[in-house]
C-alpha positions in Angstrom: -5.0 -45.8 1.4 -2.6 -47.3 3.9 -4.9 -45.4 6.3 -8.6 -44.6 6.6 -9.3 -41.3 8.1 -12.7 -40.1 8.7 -14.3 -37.0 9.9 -11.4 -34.9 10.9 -9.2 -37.7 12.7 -5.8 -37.1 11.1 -3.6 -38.6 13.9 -2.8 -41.6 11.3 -2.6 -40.3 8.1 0.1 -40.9 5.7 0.2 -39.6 2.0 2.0 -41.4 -0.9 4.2 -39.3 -3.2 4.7 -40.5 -6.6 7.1 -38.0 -7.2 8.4 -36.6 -10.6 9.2 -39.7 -12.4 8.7 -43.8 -12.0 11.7 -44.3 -13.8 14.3 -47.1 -13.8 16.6 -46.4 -10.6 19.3 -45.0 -12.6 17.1 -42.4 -13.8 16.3 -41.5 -10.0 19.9 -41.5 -9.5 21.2 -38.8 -12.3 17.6 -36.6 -11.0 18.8 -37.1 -7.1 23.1 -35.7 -8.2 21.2 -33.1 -10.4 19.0 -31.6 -7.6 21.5 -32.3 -5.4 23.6 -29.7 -7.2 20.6 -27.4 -7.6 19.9 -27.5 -3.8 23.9 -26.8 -2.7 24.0 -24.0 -5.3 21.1 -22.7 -4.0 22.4 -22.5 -0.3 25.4 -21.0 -1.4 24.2 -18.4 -3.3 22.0 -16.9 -1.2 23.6 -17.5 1.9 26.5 -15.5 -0.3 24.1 -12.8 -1.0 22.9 -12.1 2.5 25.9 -12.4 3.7 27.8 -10.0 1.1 24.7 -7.3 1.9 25.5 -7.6 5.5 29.6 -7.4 5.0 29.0 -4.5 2.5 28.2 -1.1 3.7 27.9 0.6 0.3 25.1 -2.1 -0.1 22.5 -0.7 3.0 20.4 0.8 0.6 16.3 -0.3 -0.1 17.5 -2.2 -2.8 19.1 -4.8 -1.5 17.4 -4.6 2.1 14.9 -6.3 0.1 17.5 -8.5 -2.1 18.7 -9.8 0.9 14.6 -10.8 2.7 14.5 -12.5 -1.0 17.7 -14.3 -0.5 16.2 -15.6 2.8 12.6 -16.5 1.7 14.3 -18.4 -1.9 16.9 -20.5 1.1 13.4 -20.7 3.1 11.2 -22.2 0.3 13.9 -24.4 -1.3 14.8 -26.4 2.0 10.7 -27.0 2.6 11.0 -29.2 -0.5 14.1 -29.9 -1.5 15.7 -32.3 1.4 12.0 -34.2 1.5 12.4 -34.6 -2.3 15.8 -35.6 -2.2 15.2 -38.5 0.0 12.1 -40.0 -2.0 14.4 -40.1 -4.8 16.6 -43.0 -3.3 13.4 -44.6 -1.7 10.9 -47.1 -3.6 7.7 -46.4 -1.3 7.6 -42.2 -0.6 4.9 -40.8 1.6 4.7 -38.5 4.0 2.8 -37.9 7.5 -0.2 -36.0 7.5 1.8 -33.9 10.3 4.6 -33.2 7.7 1.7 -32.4 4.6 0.2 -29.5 6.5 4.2 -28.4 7.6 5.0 -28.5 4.1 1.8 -26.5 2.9 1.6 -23.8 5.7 5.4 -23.3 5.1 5.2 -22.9 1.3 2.1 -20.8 1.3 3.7 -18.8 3.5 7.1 -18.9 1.9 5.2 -18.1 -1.7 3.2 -15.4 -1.0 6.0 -13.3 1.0 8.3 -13.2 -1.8 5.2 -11.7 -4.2 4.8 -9.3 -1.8 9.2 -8.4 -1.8 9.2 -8.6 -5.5 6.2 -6.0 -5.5 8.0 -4.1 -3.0 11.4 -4.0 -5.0 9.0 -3.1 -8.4 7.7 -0.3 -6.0 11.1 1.1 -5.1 12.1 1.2 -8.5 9.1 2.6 -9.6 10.1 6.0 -6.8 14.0 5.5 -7.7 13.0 6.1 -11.6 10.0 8.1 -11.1 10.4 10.4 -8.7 14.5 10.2 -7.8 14.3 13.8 -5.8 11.4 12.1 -3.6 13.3 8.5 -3.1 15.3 9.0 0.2 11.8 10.3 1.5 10.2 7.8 0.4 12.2 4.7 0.4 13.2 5.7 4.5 14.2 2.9 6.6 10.7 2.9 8.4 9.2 2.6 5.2 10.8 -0.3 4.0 10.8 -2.2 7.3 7.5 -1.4 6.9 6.8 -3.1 3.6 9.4 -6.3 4.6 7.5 -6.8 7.7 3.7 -6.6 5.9 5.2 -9.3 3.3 5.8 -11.3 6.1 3.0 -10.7 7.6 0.7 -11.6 4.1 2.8 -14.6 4.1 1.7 -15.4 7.2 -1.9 -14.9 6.8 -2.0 -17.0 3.8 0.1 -19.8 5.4 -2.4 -19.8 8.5 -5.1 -19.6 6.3 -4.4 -22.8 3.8 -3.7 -25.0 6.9 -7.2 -24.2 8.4 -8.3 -25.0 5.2 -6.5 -28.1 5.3 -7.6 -28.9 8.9 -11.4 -29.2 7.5 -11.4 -31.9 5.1 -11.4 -35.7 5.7 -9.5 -37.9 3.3 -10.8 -41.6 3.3 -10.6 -42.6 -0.2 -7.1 -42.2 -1.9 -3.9 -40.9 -0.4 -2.1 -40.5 -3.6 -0.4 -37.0 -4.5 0.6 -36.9 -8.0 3.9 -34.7 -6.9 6.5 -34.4 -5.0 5.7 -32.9 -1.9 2.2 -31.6 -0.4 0.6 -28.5 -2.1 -2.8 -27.2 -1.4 -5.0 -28.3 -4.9 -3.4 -31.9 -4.8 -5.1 -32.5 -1.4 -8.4 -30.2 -1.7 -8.9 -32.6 -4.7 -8.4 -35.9 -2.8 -10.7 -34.7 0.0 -14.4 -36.8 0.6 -15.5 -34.0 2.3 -17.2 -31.0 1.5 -14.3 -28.7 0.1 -16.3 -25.5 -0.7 -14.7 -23.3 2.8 -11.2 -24.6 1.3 -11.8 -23.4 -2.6 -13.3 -20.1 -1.5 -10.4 -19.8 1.2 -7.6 -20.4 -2.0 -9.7 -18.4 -4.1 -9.9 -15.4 -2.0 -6.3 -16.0 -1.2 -5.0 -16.0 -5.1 -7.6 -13.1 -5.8 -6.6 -10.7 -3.0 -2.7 -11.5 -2.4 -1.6 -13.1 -5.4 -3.0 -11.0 -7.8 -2.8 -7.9 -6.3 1.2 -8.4 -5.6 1.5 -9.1 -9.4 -0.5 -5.5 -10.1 1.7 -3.4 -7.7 4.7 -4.9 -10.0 2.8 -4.7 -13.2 1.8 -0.6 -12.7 5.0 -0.1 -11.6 6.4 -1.1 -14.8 4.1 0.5 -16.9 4.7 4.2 -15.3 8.5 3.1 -15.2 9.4 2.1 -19.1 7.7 5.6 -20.3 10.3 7.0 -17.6 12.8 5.6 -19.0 12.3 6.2 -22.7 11.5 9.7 -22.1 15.1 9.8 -20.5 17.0 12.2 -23.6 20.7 10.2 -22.5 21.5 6.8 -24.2 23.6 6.3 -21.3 21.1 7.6 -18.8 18.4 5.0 -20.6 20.8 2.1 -20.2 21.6 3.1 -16.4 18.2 3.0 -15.6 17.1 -0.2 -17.8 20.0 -2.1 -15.8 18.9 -1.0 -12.6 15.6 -3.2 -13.4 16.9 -5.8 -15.8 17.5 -7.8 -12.9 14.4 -7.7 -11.0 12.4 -8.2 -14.5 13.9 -11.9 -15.4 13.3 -12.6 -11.4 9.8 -11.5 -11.8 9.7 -12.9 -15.5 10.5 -16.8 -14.0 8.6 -16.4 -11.0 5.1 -15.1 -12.1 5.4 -17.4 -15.3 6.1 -20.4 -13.5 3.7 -19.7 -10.4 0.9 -18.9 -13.1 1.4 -21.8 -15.1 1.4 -24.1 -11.9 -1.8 -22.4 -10.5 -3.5 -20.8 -13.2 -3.5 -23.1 -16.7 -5.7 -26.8 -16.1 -3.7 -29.9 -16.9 -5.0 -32.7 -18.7 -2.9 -36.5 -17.9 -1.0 -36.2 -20.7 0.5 -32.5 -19.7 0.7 -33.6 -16.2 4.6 -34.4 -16.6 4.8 -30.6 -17.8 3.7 -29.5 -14.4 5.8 -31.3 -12.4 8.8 -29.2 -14.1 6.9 -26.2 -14.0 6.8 -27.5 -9.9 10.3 -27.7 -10.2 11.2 -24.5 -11.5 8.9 -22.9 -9.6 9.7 -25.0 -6.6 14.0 -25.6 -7.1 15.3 -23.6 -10.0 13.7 -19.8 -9.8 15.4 -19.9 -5.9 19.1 -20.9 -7.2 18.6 -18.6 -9.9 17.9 -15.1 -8.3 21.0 -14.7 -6.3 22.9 -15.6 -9.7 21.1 -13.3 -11.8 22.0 -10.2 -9.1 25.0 -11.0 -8.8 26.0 -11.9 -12.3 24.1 -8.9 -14.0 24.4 -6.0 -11.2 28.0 -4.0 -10.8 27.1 -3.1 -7.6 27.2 -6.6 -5.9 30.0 -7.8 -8.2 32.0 -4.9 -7.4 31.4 -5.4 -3.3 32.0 -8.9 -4.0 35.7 -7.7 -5.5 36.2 -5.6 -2.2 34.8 -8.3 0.2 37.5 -10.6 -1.1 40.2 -8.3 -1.5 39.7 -7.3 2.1 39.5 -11.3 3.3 42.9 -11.7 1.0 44.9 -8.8 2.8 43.9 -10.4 6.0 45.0 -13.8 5.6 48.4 -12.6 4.1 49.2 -10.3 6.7 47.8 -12.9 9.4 50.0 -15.7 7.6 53.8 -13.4 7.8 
């Protein structure tokens, strides 16, 4: 460990990252233009997204209120990682402060759990759209769901502050190697000397009481929800109201799995490399990939997209006569 730090002192600390590969340099190179690409597309997209809610007024609805907190948590959690990573990738020593470890984990604990909190709150307001249509603009009021954006914020936030007290406890004196790519909370409770027993109940408690109980919300949602729909005597009112969560489903679908198989499955050294892409997924790819699944699988925001630009195109050809 390039530095020794004992009961608590952190002031000195630096971690080594080994990354996701030790590869030949040209290997590093094609990873850097690939998550390069990943990254820009990512900004774009859900920049695009929150933008196009804001721009569209047919778009104020719960639905994408909640799109649009997604689209900034997914820009959010991307840049935590992403910029850090990219730089390692053209550098032969990567390590980080101890300063910039706890950023990174209080940011992406926070970051993590407020987006299963939105994705439980878009299952829920499909769940009363489907459900219980006559009750939905009761329901689904503005107070309501400024309500449910600000407590996933708010469960973020607990969860972030809670990880970096946990953090703040444990001495590391031994090794400063993280086998990853940036800091997450189990790579450093397991590199710890100290007593780590406040920091495991502390993630524990956290998984058990935020984690999992987001994924229920979404989970009973869906089960009262596809008897909904089946009962529903219209083909064309089924596929209506399938379409209407197809969407959210394959968000949910790569989110959970990837989160679960990060968190929840052990990995033995010779599965370790299958983490780090599950990391990645979880970590690069699910973000890029939500506004593109909205946008390419939902009428609604391609259709706003068509007026947005339609409008822009009038402008500039009356502004350029």
């Amino acid at each position: 460990m390039e530095h020794l730090v004992m009961g608590g002192n952190h002031t000195q600390t630096k971690f080594i990252l080994l990354g996701i590969t030790n590869k030949e340099p040209v290997t590093q190179g094609n990873l850097f233009l690939l998550f390069l690409l990943t990254y820009l597309v990512t900004i774009v997209g859900n920049l695009g997204i929150i933008i196009l809610i804001r721009a569209s007024p047919h778009l104020h609805s719960p639905m994408y209120y909640f799109l649009g907190n997604l689209a900034f948590v997914d820009l959010c959690s991307s840049t935590i990682i992403t910029p850090k990573m990219l730089v390692d990738l053209m550098l032969e020593k990567k390590s980080i402060a101890y300063a910039g470890c706890v950023a990174q984990v209080f940011l992406f604990q926070l970051s993590g759990i407020t987006e299963c909190f939105l994705l439980a709150s878009m299952a829920y307001d499909r769940y009363v759209a489907i459900c219980h249509p006559l009750l939905y603009p009761l329901v689904m009021s503005p107070k309501c769901c400024f309500q449910l954006v600000t407590g996933s914020y708010l469960m973020g936030l607990t969860n972030g502050v809670g990880q970096t007290i946990s953090i703040s406890t444990l001495s590391f004196c031994s090794s400063s190697t993280i086998d990853l790519f940036f800091c997450d909370i189990s790579p450093l409770i397991s590199l710890s000397t100290s007593d780590t027993t406040l920091s495991h109940i502390i993630l524990t408690t956290a998984a058990s009481l935020l984690g999992v109980s987001s994924s229920l919300v979404v989970l009973l949602s869906y089960v009262a929800i596809i008897p909904t729909i089946l009962s529903i005597n219209s083909a064309e009112g089924k596929r209506k109201a399938f379409s209407t969560c197809t969407s959210h489903l394959t968000t949910v679908s790569i989110f959970y799995g990837a989160s679960f198989f990060m968190y929840l499955f052990p990995s033995s050294h010779s599965s370790r490399g299958a983490d780090k892409w599950a990391v990645v997924i979880y970590t690069m790819v699910t973000p890029m990939l939500n506004p593109l699944i909205y946008s390419l699988r939902n009428k609604e925001v391609k259709e706003a997209l068509r007026r947005l630009l339609k409008i822009k195109a009038t402008f500039y050809g009356r502004y350029l006569r």
